[in-house]
Every structure is written in structure tokens, then in C-alpha cells.
N, C-alpha and C positions, 0 to 999 in steps of 0.2 A: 504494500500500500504506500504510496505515495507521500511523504513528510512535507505539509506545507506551515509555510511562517508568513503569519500576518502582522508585519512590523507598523505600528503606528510613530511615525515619527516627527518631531519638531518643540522647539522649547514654546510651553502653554503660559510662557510669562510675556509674552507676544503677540497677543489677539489674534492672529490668523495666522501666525508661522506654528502654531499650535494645532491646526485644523488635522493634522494625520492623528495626533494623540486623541482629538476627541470623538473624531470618528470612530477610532478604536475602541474608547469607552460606548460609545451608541451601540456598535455591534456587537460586542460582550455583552450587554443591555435585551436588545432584540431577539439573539438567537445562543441556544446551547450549540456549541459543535461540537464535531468525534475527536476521537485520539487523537487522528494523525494529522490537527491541523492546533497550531499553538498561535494563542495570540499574543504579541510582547511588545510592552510602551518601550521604545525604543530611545525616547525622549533626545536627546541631542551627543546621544552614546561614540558614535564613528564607531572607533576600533575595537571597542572593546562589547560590538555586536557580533565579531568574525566566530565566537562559539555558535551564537544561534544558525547564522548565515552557513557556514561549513557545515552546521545538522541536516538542514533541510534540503530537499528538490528546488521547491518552487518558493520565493518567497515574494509576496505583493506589500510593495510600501505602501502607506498611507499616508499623503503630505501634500504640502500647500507646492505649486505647481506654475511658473512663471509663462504662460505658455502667450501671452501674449493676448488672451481673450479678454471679455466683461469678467469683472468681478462674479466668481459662481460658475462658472464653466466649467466643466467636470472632463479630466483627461485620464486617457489610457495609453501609457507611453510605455517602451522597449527599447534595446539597443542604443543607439545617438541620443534619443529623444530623451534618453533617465537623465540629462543635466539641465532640464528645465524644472525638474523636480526641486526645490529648493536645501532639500539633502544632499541632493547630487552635484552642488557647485560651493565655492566658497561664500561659505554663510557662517553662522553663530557654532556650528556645528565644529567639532573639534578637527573632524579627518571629513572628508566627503564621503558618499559610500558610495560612491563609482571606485576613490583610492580603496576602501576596504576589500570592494569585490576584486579589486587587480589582487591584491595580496590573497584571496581565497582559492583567486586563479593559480596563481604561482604554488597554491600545497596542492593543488587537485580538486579542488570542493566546492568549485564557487556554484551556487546554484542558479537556474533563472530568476530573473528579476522583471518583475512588473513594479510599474509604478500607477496606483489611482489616484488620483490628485484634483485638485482645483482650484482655480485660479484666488489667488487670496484680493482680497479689497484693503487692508492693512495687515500691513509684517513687522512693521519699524515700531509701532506705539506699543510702548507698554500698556499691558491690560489682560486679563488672566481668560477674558472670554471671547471666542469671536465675534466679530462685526456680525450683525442683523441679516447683512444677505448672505455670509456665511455659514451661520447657525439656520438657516430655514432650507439652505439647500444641501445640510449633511447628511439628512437620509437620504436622498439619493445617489452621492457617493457610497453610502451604506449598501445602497440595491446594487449598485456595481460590480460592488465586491460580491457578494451573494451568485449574483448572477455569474461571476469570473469562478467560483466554488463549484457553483454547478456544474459548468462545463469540465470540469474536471471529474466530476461522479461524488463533489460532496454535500451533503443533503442537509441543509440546516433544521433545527426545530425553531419555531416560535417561541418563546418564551410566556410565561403570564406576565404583561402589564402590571407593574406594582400602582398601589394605590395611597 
């Protein structure tokens, strides 16, 4: 079976450069998942993600996304495209995780990498929550991810709603 890593990444002291970390809490939130899928706040780590990243196949970051859209634009990027991810270029971030993946390349282990992302509306301002167009359109980077799951043969459950 297939090990995948749902890495949510970006420092949440940054209104939208935070968007992958709370994503990641929404869908911890919404659905249980199996074994072979881990999901880890990945927060502004770089290097010292290369354990989780060397475990798995497949790992999809979750992170705010330079890609040049409106504010809220939801992206699915690979290959080239993972340096608009805002982890994947020089940012707040210790190592980029393009440099991590080259070092996971070099022992044997790098896994594929997806990036889901979306374009942030502020990164720069301190502020622990995201902008208004960014918090209304994080469930549907949430459906993305889901949907990227699925096609893989992983089946999430619904969760119950807390009250």
C-alpha cells in the first residue's frame, strides 16, 4: 500500500503564509483517514522534514502558492511549477523544500511531490489568521486534496461535525 504525506506547510504567525497549516487542520477536522496516509504540520521545518519526506511515496504540500492569480485561486502544481509554492522559494522558511527534496534525491528516497496551494491575499502582515477571502475558500483546497486521495484509491470518512 502506498505511504502518503500530507505536509501542511507555512508559518500561521502570517495571515496567509499560514494557509497550508490550516488547511491541514480543516482536513484533520472533516475526514478520518487510513494508515497509510499521515498528516504533519510541517510549519516552517525545511530540513528537518527529510525523515517524513524519505518515508513516504507520494507527498502533497499544502501552502500558500505565488502563482500569479486573484487572491483565492487554488493551484495544482509539479515539477518546475513547486517554486511558486511559497515553500519552495526563498521565504521565512529555513531550507526551501525543493533544496530538501534534492538532498532526499541524493540518499535514494525523494518521493513525488504535489503541491495544492492558493494564491494568498496577505503573507507579509503579521496576524495568526487568514484574510476573509482566504478562510472562505479553504474548503475547497480541502476538496482538492480529497479528490487528489481518491484518485489514488484513498477513501476518506466524514467525520461528525462537533457542536
Amino acid at each position: 500500500m502506498e505511504k502518503i504525506l500530507v505536509l501542511g506547510v507555512g508559518n500561521i504567525l502570517y495571515t496567509d503564509e499560514g494557509l497550508g497549516v490550516r488547511a491541514l487542520e480543516m482536513a484533520r477536522e472533516r475526514w478520518e483517514f487510513p494508515e497509510n496516509v499521515t498528516l504533519l504540520d510541517g510549519g516552517t521545518l525545511g530540513m528537518a522534514l527529510m525523515d517524513a519526506l524519505t518515508s513516504c511515496d507520494i507527498v502533497f504540500v499544502l501552502d500558500a502558492v505565488l502563482g500569479g492569480g486573484e487572491a483565492g485561486a487554488i493551484y495544482r502544481l509539479t515539477g518546475d511549477d513547486l517554486r511558486k509554492s511559497v515553500s519552495f522559494r526563498d521565504s521565512m522558511h529555513q531550507t526551501d523544500l525543493v533544496d530538501t527534496l534534492v538532498f532526499c534525491d541524493l540518499i535514494g528516497k525523494r518521493p513525488e511531490a504535489v503541491v495544492l496551494g492558493m494564491e494568498p491575499e496577505d503573507y507579509m502582515s503579521m496576524g495568526e489568521f487568514p484574510t476573509p477571502t482566504v478562510r472562505e475558500r479553504l474548503p475547497l483546497l480541502c476538496d482538492l486534496l480529497k479528490s487528489e486521495l481518491e484518485a489514488r484509491g484513498v477513501t476518506l470518512k466524514e467525520r461528525e461535525p462537533h457542536n
